[in-house]
PyMOL CGO cylinders between C-alpha atoms (Angstrom):
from pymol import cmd
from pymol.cgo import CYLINDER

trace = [
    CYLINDER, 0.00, 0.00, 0.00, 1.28, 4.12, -1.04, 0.3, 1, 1, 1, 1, 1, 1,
    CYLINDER, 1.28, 4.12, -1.04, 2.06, 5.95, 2.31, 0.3, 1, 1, 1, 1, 1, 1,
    CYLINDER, 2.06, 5.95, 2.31, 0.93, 9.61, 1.29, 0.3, 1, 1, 1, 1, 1, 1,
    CYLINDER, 0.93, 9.61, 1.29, 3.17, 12.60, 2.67, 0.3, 1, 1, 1, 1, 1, 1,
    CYLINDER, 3.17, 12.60, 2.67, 2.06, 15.09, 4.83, 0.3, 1, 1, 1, 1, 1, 1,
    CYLINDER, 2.06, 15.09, 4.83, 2.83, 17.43, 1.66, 0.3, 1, 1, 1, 1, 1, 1,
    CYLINDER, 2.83, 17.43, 1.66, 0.62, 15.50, -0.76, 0.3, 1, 1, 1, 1, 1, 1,
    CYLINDER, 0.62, 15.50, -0.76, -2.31, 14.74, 1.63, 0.3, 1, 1, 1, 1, 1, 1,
    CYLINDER, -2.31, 14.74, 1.63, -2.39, 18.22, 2.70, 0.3, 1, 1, 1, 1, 1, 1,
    CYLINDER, -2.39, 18.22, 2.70, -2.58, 18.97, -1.51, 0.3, 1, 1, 1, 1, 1, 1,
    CYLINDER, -2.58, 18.97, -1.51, -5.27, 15.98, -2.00, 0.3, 1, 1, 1, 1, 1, 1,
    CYLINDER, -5.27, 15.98, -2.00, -7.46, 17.48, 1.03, 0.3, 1, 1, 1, 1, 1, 1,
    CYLINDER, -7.46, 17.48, 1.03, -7.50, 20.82, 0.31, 0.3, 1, 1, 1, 1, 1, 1,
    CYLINDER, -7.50, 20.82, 0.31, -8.17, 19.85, -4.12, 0.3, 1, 1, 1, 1, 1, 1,
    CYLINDER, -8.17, 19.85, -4.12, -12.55, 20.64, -3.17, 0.3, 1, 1, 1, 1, 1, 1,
    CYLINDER, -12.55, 20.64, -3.17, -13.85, 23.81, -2.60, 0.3, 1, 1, 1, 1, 1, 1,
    CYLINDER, -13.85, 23.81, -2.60, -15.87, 22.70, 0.67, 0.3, 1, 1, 1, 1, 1, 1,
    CYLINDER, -15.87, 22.70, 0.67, -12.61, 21.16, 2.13, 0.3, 1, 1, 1, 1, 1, 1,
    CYLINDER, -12.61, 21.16, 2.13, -11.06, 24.57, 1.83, 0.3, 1, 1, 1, 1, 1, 1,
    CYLINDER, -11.06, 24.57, 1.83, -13.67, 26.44, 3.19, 0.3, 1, 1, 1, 1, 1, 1,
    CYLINDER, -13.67, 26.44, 3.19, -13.26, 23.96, 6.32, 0.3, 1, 1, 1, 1, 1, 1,
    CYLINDER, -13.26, 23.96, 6.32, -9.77, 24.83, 6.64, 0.3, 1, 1, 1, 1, 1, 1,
    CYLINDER, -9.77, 24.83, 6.64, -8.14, 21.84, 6.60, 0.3, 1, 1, 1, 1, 1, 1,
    CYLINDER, -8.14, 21.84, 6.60, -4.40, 21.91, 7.52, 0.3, 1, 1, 1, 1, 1, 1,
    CYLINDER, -4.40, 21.91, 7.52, -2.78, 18.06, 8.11, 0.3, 1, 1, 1, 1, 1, 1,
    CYLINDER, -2.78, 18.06, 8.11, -0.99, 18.15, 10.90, 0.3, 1, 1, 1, 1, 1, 1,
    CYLINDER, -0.99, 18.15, 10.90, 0.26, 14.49, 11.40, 0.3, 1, 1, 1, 1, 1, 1,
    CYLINDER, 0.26, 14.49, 11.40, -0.09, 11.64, 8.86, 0.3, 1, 1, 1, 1, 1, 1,
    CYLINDER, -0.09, 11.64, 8.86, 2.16, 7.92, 9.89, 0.3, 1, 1, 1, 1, 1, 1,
    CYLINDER, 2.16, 7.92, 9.89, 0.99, 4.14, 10.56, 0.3, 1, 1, 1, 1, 1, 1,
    CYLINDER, 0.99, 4.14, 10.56, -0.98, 4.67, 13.17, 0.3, 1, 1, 1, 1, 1, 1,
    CYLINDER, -0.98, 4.67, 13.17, -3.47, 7.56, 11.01, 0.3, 1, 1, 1, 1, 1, 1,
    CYLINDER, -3.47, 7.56, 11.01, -3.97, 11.06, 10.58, 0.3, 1, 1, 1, 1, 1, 1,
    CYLINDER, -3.97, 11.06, 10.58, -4.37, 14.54, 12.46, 0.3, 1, 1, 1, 1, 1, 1,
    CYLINDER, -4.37, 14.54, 12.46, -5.62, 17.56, 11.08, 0.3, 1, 1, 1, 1, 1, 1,
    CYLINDER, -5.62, 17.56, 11.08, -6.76, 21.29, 12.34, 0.3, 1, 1, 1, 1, 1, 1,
    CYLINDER, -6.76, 21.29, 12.34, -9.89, 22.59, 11.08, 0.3, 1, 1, 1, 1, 1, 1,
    CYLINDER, -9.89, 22.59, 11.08, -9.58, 26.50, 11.39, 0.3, 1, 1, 1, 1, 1, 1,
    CYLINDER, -9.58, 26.50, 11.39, -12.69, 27.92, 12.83, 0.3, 1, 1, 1, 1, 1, 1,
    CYLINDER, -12.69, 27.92, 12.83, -14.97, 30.02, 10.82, 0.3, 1, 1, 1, 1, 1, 1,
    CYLINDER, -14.97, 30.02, 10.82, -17.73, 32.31, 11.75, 0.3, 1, 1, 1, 1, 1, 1,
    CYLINDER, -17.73, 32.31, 11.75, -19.51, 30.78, 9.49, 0.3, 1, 1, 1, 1, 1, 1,
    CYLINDER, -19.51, 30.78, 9.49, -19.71, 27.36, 11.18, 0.3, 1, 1, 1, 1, 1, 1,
    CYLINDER, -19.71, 27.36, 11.18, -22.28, 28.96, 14.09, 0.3, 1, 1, 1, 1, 1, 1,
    CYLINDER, -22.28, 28.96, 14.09, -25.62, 27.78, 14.52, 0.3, 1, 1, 1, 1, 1, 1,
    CYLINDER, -25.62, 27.78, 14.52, -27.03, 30.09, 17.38, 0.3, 1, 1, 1, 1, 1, 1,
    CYLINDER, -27.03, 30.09, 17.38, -25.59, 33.04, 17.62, 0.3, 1, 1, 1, 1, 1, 1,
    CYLINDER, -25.59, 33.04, 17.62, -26.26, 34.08, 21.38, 0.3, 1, 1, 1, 1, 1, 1,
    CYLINDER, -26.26, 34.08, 21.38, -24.61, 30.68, 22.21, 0.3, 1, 1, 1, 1, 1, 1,
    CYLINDER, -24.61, 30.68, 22.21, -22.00, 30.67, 19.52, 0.3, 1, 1, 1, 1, 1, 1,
    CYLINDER, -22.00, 30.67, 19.52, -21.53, 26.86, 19.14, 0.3, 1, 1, 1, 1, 1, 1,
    CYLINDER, -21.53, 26.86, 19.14, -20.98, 24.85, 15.87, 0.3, 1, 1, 1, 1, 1, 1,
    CYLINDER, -20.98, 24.85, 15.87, -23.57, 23.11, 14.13, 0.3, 1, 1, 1, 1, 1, 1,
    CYLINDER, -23.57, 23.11, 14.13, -23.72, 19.88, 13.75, 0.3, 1, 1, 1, 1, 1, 1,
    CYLINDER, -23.72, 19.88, 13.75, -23.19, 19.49, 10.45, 0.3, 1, 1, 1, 1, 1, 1,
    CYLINDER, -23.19, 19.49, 10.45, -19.91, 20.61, 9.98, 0.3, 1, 1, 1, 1, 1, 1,
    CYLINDER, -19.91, 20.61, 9.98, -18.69, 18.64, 13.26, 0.3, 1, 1, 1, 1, 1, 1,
    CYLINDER, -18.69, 18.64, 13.26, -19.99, 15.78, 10.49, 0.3, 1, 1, 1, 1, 1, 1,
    CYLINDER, -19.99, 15.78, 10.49, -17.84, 16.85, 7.68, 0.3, 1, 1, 1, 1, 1, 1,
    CYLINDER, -17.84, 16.85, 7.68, -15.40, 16.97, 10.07, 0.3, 1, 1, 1, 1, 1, 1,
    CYLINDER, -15.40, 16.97, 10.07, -15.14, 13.31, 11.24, 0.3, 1, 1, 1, 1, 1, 1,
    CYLINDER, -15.14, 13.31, 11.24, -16.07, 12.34, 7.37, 0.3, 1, 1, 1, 1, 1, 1,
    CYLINDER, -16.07, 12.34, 7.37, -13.19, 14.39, 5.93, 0.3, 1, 1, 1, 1, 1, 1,
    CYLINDER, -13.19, 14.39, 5.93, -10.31, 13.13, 8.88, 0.3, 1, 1, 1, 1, 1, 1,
    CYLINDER, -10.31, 13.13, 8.88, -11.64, 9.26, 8.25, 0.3, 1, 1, 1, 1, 1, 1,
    CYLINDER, -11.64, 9.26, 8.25, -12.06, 9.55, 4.17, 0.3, 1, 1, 1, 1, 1, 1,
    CYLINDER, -12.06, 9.55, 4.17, -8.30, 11.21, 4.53, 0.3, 1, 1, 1, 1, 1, 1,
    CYLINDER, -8.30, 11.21, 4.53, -6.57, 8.60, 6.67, 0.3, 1, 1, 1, 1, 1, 1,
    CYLINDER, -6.57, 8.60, 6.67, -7.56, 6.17, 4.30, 0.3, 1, 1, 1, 1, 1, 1,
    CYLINDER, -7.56, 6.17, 4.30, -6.48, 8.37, 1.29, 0.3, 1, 1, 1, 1, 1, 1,
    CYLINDER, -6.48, 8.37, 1.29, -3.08, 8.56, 3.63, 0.3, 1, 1, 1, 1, 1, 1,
    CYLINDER, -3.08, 8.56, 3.63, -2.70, 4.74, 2.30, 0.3, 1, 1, 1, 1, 1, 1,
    CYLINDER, -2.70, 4.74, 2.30, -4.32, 4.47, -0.80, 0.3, 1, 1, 1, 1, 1, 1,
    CYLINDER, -4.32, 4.47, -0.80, -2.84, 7.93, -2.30, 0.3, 1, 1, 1, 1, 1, 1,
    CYLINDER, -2.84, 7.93, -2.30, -6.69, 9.08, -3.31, 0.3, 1, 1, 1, 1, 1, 1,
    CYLINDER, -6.69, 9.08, -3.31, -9.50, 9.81, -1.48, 0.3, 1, 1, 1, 1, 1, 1,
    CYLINDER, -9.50, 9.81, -1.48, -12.88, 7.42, -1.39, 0.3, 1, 1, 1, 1, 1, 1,
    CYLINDER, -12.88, 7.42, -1.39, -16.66, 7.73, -1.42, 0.3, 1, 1, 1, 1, 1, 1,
    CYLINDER, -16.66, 7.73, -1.42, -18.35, 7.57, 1.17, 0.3, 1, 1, 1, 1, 1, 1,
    CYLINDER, -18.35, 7.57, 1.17, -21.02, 4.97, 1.51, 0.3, 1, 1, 1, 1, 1, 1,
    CYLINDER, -21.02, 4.97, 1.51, -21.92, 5.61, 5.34, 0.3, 1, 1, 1, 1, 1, 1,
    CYLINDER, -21.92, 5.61, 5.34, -21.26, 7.85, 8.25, 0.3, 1, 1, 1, 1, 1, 1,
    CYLINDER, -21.26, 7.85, 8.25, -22.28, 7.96, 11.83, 0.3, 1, 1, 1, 1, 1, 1,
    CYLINDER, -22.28, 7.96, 11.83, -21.69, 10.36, 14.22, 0.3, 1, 1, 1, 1, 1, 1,
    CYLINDER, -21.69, 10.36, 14.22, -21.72, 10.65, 17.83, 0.3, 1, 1, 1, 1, 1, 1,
    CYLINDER, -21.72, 10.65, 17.83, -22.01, 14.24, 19.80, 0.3, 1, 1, 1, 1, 1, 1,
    CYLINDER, -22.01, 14.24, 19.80, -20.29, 14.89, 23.42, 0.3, 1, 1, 1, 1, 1, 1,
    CYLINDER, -20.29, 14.89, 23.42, -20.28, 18.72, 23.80, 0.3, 1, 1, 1, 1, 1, 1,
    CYLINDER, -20.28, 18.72, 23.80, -21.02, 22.28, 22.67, 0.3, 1, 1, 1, 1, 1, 1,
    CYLINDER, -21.02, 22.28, 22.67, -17.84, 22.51, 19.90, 0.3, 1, 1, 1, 1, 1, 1,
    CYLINDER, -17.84, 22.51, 19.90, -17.64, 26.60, 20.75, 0.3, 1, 1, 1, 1, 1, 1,
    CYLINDER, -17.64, 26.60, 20.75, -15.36, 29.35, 18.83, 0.3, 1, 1, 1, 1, 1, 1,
    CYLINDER, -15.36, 29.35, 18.83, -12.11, 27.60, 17.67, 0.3, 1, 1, 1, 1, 1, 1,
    CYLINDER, -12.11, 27.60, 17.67, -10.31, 25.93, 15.41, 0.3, 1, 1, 1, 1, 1, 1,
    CYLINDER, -10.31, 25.93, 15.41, -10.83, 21.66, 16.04, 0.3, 1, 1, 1, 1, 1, 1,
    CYLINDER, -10.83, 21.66, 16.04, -8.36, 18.89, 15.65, 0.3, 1, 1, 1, 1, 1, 1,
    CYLINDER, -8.36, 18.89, 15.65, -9.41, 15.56, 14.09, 0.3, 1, 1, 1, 1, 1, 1,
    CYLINDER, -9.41, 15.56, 14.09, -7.35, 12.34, 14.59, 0.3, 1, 1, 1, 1, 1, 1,
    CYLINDER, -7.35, 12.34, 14.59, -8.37, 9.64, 12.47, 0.3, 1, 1, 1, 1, 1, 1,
    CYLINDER, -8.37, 9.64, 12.47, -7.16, 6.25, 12.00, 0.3, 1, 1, 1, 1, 1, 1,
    CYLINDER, -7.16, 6.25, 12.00, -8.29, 3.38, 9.46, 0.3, 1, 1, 1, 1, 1, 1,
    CYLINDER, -8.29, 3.38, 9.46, -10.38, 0.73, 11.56, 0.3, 1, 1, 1, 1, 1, 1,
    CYLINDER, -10.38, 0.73, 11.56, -10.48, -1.80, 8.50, 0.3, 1, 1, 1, 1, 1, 1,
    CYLINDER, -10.48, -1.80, 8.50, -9.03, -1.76, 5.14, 0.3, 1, 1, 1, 1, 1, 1,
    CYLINDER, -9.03, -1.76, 5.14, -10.44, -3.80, 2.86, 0.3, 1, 1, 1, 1, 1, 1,
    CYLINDER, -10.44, -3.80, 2.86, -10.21, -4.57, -1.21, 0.3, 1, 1, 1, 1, 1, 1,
    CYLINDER, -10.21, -4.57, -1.21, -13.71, -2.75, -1.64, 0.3, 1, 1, 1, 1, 1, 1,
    CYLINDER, -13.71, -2.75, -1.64, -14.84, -1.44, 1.40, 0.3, 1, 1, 1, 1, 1, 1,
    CYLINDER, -14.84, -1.44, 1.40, -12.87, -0.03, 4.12, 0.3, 1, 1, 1, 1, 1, 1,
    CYLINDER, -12.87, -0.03, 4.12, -13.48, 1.67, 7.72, 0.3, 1, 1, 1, 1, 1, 1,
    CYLINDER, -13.48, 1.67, 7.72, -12.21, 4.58, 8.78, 0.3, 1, 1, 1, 1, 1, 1,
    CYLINDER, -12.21, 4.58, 8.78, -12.96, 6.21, 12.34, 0.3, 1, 1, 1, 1, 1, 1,
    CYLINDER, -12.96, 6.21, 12.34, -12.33, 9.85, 13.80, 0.3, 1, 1, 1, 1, 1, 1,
    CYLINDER, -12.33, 9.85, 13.80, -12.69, 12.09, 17.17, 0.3, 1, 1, 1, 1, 1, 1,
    CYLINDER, -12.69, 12.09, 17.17, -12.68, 15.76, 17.03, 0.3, 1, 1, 1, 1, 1, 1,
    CYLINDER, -12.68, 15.76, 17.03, -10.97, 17.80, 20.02, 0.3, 1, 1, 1, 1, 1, 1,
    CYLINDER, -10.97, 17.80, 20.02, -11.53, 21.72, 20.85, 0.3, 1, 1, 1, 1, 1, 1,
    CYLINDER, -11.53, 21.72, 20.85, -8.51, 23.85, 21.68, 0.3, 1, 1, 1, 1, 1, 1,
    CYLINDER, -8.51, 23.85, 21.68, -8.68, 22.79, 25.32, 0.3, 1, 1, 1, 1, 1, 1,
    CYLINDER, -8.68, 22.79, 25.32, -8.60, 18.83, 24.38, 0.3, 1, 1, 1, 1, 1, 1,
    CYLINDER, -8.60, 18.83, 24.38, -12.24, 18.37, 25.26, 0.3, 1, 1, 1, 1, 1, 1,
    CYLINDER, -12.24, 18.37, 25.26, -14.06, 15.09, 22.77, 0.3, 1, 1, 1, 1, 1, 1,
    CYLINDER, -14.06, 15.09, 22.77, -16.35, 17.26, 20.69, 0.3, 1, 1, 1, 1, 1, 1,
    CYLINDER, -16.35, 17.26, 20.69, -17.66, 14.52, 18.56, 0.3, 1, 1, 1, 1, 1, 1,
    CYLINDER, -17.66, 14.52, 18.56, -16.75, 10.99, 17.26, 0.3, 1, 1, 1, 1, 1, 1,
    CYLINDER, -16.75, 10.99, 17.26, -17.79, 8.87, 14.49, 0.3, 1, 1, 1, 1, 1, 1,
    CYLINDER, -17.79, 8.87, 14.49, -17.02, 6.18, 11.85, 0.3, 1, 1, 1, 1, 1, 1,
    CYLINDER, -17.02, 6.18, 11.85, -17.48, 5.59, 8.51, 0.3, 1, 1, 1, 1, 1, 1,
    CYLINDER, -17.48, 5.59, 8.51, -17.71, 3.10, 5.68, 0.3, 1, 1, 1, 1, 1, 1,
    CYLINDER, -17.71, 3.10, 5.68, -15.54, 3.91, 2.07, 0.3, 1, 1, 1, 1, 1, 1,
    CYLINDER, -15.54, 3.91, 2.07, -15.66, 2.47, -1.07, 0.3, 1, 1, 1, 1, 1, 1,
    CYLINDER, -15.66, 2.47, -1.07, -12.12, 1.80, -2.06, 0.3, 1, 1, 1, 1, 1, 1,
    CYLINDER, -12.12, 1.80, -2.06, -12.22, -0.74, -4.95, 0.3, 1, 1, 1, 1, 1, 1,
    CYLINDER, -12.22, -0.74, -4.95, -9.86, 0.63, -7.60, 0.3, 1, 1, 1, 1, 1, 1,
    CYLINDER, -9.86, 0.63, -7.60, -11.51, 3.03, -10.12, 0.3, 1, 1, 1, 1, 1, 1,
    CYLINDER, -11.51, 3.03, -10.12, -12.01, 1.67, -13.13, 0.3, 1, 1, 1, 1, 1, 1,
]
cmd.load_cgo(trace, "trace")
């Protein structure tokens, strides 16, 4: 299997308009799977008298980090067939670090999984996902 640089991943992620509006910098990629900042955005706000994160991007989030650590091996990033998502806490004003690591890698379908941290190391959210990863054709 292709080990992707930190150089290369950090090219592949940031190649879609959405992933660069999320920010994405990779801050760790080896064996044991991938860490990247997302830089906070006004933008990502739901309520503004609370000032917390919606959901939704806390979803790209995990999606993004667990697509990527298995585009860390394969030297592309996957579809994604399925993606769950687990929420522990407000994620408030900050930029958010995802570690990710592949769970299963498999010929066609593989498993990726990923926790999100705020700037003070709190869990934010969690999740896992299912990729397709059969060779294109």
């Amino acid at each position: 299997m292709n080990e992707t640089g930190i150089a290369r991943l950090q090219e592949l992620i940031t190649r879609g308009p959405f992933n660069r509006w999320l920010n994405f910098t990779v801050l760790r990629s080896d064996d044991a799977g991938i860490e990247v900042r997302a830089g906070w955005r006004e933008d990502w706000v739901v309520n503004p008298e609370r000032r917390y994160t919606h959901g939704g991007i806390l979803a790209a989030i995990v999606d993004v980090a667990a697509d990527y650590a298995i585009a860390a091996k394969l030297g592309r990033p996957v579809p994604t067939i399925d993606v769950r998502v687990d929420y522990h806490k407000a994620a408030m004003p900050g930029d958010l670090i995802a570690k990710a690591r592949i769970v299963r890698m498999g010929s066609q379908y593989s498993t990726a999984e990923a926790s999100i941290f705020d700037q003070e190391g709190a869990l934010v959210a969690s999740g896992r996902g299912t990729y397709f990863t059969a060779p294109p054709k």
